[in-house]
C-alpha positions as CSV (number, residue, x, y, z in Angstrom):
1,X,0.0,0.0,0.0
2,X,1.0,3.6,-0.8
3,X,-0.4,7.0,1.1
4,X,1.1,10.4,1.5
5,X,0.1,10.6,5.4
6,X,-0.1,7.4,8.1
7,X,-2.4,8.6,10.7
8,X,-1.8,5.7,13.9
9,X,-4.3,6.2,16.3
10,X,-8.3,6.6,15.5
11,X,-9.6,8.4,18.5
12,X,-10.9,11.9,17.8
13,X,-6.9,13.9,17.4
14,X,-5.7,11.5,14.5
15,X,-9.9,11.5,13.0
16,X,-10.1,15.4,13.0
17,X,-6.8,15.4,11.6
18,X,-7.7,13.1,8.7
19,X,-10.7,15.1,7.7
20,X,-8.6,18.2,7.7
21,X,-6.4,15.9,5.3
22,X,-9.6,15.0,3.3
23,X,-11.1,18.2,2.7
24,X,-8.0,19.2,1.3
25,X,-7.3,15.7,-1.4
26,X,-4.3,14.7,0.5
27,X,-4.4,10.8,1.2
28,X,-4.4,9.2,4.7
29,X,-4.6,5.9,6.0
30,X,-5.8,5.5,9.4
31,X,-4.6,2.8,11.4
32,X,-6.5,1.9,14.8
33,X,-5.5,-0.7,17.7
34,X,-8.6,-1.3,18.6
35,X,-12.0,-1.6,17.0
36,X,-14.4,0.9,16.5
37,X,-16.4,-0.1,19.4
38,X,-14.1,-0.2,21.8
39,X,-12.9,3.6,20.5
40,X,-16.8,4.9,20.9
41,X,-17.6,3.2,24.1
42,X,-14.4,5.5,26.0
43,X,-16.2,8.1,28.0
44,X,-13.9,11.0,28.1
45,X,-14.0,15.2,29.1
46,X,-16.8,16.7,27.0
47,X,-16.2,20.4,26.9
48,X,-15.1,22.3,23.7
49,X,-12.6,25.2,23.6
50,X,-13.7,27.5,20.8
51,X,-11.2,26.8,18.3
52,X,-12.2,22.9,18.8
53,X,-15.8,23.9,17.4
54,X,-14.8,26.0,14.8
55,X,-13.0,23.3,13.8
56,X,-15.6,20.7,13.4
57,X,-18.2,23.8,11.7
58,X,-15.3,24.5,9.5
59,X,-15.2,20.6,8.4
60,X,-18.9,20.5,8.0
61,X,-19.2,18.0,11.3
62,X,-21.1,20.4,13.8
63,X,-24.9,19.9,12.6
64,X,-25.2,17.5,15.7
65,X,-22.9,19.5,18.3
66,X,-25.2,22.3,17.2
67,X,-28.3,21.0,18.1
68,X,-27.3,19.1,20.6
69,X,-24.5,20.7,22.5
70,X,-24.8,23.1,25.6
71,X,-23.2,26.8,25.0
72,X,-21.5,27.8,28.2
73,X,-20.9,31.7,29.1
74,X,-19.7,30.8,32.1
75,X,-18.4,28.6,35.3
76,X,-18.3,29.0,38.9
77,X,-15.5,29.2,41.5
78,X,-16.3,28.0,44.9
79,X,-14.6,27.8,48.0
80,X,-16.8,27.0,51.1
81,X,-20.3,28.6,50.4
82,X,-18.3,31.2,48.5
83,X,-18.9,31.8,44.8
84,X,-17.4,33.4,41.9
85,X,-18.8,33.4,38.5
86,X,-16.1,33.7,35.6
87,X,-18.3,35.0,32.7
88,X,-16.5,33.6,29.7
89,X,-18.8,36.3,27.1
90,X,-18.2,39.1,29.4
91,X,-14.2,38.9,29.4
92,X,-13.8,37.1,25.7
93,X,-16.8,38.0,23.9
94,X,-17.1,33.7,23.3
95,X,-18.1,31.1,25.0
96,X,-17.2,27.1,25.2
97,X,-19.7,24.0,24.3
98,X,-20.1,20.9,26.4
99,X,-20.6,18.1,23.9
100,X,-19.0,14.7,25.0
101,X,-16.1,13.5,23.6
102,X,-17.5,10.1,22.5
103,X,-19.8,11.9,21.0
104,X,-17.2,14.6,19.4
105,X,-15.7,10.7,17.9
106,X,-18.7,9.9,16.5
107,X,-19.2,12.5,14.4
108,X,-15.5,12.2,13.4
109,X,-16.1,8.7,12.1
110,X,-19.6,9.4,10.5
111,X,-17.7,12.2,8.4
112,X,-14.7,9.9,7.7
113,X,-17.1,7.1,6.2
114,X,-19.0,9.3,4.1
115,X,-15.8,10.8,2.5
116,X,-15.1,7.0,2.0
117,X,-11.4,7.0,3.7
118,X,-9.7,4.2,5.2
119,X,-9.8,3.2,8.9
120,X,-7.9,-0.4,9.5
121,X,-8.8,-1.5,12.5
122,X,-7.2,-4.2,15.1
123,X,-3.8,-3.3,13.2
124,X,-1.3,-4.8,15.6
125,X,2.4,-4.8,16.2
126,X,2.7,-1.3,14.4
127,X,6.5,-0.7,13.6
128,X,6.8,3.0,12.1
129,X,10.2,2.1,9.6
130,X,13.1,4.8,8.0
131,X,11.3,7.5,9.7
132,X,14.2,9.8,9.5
133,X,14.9,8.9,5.6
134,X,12.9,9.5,2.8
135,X,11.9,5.8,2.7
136,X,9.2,6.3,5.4
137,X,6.7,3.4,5.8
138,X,4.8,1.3,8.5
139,X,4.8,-1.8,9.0
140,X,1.4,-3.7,11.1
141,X,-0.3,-7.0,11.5
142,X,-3.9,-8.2,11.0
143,X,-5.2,-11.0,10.5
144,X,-2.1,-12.7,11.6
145,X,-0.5,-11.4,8.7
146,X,2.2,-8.3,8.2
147,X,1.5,-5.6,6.1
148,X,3.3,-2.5,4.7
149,X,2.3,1.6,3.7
150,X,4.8,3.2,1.9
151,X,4.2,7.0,3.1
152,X,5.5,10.8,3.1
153,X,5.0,11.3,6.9
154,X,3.9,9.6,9.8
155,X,1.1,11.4,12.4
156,X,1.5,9.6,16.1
157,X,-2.5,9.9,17.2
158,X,-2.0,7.0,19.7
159,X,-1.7,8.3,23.1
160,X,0.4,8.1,25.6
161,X,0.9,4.6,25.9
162,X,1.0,4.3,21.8
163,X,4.1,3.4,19.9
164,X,4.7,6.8,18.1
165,X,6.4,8.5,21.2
166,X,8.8,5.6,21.7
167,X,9.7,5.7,18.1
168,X,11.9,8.8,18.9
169,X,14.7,7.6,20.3
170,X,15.6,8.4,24.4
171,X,18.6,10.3,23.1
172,X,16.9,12.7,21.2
173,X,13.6,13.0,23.3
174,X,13.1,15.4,26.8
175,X,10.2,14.2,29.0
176,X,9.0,16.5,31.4
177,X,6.4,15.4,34.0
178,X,4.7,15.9,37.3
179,X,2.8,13.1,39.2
180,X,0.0,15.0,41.5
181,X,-0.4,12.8,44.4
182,X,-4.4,12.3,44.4
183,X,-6.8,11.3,41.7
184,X,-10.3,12.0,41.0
185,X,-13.1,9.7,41.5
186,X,-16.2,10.1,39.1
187,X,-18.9,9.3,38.6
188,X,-21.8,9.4,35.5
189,X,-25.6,8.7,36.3
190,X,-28.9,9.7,34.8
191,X,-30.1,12.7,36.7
192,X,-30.7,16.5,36.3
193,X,-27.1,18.5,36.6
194,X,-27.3,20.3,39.6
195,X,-26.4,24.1,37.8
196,X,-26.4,25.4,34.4
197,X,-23.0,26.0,34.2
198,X,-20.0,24.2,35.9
199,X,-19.0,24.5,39.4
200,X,-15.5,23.7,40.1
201,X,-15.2,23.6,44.1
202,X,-12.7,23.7,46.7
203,X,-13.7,23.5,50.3
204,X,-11.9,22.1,53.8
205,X,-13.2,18.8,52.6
206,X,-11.1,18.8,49.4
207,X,-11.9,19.4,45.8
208,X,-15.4,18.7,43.8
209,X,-16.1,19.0,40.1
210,X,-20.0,19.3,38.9
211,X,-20.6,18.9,35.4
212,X,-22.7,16.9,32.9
213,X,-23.0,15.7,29.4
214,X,-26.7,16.7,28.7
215,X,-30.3,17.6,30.4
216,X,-30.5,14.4,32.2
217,X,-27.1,13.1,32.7
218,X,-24.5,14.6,35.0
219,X,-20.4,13.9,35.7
220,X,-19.6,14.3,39.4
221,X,-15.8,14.4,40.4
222,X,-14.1,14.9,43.8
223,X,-10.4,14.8,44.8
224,X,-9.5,10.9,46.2
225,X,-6.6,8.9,46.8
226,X,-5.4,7.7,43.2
227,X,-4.5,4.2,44.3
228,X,-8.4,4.3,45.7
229,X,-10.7,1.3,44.1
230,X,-13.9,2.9,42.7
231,X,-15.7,-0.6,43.8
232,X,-15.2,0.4,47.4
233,X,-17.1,3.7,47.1
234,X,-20.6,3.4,47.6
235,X,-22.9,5.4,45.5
236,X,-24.3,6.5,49.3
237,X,-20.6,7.6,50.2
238,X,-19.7,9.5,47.4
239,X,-23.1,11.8,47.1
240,X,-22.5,12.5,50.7
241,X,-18.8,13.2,50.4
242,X,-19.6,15.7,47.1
243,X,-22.8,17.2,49.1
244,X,-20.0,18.2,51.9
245,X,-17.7,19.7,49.2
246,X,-19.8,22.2,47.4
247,X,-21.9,25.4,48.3
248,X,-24.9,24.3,50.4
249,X,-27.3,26.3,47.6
250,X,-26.8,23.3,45.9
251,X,-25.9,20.3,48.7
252,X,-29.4,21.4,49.3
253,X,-31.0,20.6,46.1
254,X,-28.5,18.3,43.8
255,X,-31.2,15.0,42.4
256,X,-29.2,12.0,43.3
257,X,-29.5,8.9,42.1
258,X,-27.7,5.2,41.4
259,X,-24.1,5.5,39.0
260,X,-24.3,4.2,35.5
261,X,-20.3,4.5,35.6
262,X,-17.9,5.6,38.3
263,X,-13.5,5.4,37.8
264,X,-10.8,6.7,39.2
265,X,-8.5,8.9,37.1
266,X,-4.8,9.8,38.2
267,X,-3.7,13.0,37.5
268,X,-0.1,14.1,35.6
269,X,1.2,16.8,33.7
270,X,3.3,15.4,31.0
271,X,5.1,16.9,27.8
272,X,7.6,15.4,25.3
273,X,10.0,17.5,23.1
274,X,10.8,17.9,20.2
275,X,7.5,16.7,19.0
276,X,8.2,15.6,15.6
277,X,11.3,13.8,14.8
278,X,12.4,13.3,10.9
279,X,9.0,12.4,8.9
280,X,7.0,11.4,12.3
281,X,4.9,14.2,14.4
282,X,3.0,13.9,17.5
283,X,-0.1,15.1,18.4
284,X,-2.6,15.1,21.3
285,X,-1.3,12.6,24.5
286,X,0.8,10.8,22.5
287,X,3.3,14.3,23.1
288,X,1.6,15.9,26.5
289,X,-1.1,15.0,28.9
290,X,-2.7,17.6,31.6
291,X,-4.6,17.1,34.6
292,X,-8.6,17.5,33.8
293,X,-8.9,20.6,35.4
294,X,-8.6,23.0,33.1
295,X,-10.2,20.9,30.4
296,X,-7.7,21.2,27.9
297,X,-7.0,17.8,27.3
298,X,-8.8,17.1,23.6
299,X,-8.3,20.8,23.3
300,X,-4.8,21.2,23.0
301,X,-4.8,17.9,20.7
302,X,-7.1,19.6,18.4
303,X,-4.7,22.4,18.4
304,X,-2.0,20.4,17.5
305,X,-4.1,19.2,14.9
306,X,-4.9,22.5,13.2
307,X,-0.7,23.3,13.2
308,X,-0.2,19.9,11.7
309,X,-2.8,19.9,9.5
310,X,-2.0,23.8,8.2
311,X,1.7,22.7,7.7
312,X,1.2,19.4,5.9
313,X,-1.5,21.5,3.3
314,X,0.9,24.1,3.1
315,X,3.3,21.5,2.2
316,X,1.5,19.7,-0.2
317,X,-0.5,22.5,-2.0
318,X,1.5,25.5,-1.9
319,X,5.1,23.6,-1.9
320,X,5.7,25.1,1.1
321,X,7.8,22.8,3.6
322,X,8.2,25.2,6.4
323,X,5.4,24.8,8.3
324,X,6.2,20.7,8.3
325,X,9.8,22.5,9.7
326,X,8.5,23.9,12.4
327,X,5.5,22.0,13.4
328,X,7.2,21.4,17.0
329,X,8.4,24.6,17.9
330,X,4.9,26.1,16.9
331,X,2.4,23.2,18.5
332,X,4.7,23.5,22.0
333,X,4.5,27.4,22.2
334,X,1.0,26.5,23.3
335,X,1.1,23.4,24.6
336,X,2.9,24.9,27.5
337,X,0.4,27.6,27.9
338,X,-2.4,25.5,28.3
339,X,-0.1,22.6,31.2
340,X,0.6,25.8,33.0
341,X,-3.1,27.0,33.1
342,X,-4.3,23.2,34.0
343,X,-1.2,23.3,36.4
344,X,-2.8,26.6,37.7
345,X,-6.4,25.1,38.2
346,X,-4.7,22.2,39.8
347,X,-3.1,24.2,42.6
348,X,-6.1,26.8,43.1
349,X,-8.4,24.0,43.5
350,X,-7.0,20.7,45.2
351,X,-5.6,19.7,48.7
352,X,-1.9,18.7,48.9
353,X,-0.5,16.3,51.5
354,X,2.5,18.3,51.8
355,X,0.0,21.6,52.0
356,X,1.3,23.6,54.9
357,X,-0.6,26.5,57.0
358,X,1.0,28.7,54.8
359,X,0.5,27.1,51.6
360,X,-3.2,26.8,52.1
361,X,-3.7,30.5,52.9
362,X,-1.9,31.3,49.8
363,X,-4.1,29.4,48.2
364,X,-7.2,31.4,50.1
365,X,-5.4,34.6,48.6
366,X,-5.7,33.4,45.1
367,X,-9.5,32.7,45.8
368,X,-9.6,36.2,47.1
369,X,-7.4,37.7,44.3
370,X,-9.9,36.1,41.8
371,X,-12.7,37.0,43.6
372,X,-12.0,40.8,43.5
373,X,-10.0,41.6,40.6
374,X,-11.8,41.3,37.4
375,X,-8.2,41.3,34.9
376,X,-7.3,37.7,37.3
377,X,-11.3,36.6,36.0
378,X,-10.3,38.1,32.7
379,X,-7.1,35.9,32.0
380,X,-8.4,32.5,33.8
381,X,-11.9,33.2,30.9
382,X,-9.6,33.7,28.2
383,X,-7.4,30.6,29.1
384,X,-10.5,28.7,29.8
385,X,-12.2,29.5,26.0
386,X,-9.2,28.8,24.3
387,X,-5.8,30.5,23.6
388,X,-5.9,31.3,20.0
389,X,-3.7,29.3,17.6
């Protein structure tokens, strides 16, 4: 087989990518670990920066996010029974759209079959080949049998545990990462969201997160052990452990009911450099991962999508190469922007072990700084909507 551009990975960075490569006639080959199924039945973060939607308008994929998605103006700060509303149209003049990830996917994959491009699923044993010549291909098994793609370049789409990363060799790669020592313990069930908006909340019980994916399903989060087994935490214990964490307007009146899903997430801040190395570039957690806070996780892979995906057009319909020069240097200018923002939210928000006296009135002065100074609730909005690419 012969393609100008090996996607690995089909979750929604290398998808979004390979429409991007559609729309413009260049020719992509996705290759996917697992099977469709398994990709659609991962229930990940679900809200959308506003370069991510513009994205999927700009593609023609947003007729269901549309319709179906919730616009946000805004969030809420909390610490105690204390509030702050961050008003996201107020500060930025935009606003972000809660629309589930699996759901972002979907879409992806419904506008990927109807342009008729290639997906090969259960590929196995992927060996990316000569990535530093011009003699690129990949090398996979199905079916108990190994198969080749001659390409031009290689797009690593396949997370952090994926085979793309590891392809650069440790000589030539920096990793930089921080392990936060709790997790978050969630959970999904089928009951009204307790606000309109989200409240993230800090309190002297620890850290709570109140979101949802639509009208009659919410996503509950609070701050837990990460070596904690979800199994051990009653439905019972964890309502009253979140009802103790946020504002008692809405302890008061949050609709509880049975979990249709409940995990335990650890948290790290990861990033790789360089991330491209010869004819191979990475994008989304294959190169950085950030703690959920900030909600930049699909984000920031969908703007690594829009560099790659401007460079590689550039490249092949202007004879331009030097976007596909710099696609590292460009992606990781933001990149670090967005792990210091979910480093930020981190901090603000979460109880530390280590936490002294000190420590947590600093943190009570950063609730207090954002409470009064409207430029602090300006830069955490604009963060928050998206830094533009």
């Amino acid at each position: 087989m012969r393609t100008q551009v090996v996607i690995i990975g089909g979750g929604p960075s290398g998808l979004l990518l390979g429409q991007h490569l559609n729309k413009a006639g260049i020719e992509n080959i996705i290759l996917e670990r697992k099977t469709k199924e398994y990709v659609l039945s991962r229930i990940r973060a679900g809200i959308l920066e506003i370069g991510t939607v513009n994205q999927l308008r700009e593609l023609g994929l947003a007729q269901r996010m549309d319709k179906e998605g919730f616009v946000h103006n805004g969030t809420v700060i909390s610490y105690n029974d204390e509030q702050i509303r961050i008003d996201f149209a107020e500060h930025t003049n935009t606003t972000v759209m809660v629309y589930g990830q699996t759901e972002v996917t979907f879409d992806l994959y419904q506008g990927r079959e109807a342009d008729g491009a290639s997906v090969i699923y259960e590929a196995e044993d992927i060996i990316l080949q000569e990535v530093k010549s011009d003699a690129t291909y990949v090398e996979f098994k199905k079916g108990g049998k190994t198969h080749k793609i001659d390409c031009d370049y290689i797009a690593g789409c396949d997370g952090f545990h994926g085979v793309s990363r590891q392809s650069i060799p440790i000589t030539h790669r920096k990793e930089f990462e921080k392990i936060y020592p709790f997790g978050w313990l969630g959970i999904l069930s089928e009951t009204k969201p307790i606000h309109e908006e989200l409240i993230y909340a800090n309190s002297d019980a620890g850290f709570a997160l109140c979101s949802m994916r639509n009208a009659n399903l919410s996503r509950y989060y609070i701050q837990c052990d990460a070596r904690d087994n979800p199994k051990e935490w009653s439905d019972q214990v964890f309502w009253e452990e979140l009802r103790r964490r946020i504002p008692t307007e809405f302890a008061d009146t949050i609709e509880m009911g049975p979990s249709i899903e409940k995990s335990v997430a650890p948290l790290r801040s990861f990033v790789c450099e360089p991330m491209q190395w010869g004819r191979l570039f990475l994008c989304g957690d294959a190169a950085h991962i950030v703690p959920p806070t900030g909600a930049k996780g699909l984000n920031t892979a969908a703007s690594d999508v829009y560099y790659l995906a401007d460079a590689l057009k550039r490249h092949y319909l202007q004879g331009d190469p030097s976007g596909v020069k710099t696609y590292s240097q460009r992606a990781l200018a933001r990149v670090w922007k967005a792990e210091r923002f979910s480093w930020w939210m981190t901090s603000l928000l979460h109880h530390f072990p280590e936490h002294s006296k000190f420590d947590q009135k600093m943190q009570m002065a950063d609730v207090a700084l954002l409470k009064s100074n409207p430029n602090a609730q300006a830069v955490l909005a604009q963060n928050y909507v998206g830094l533009p690419y």
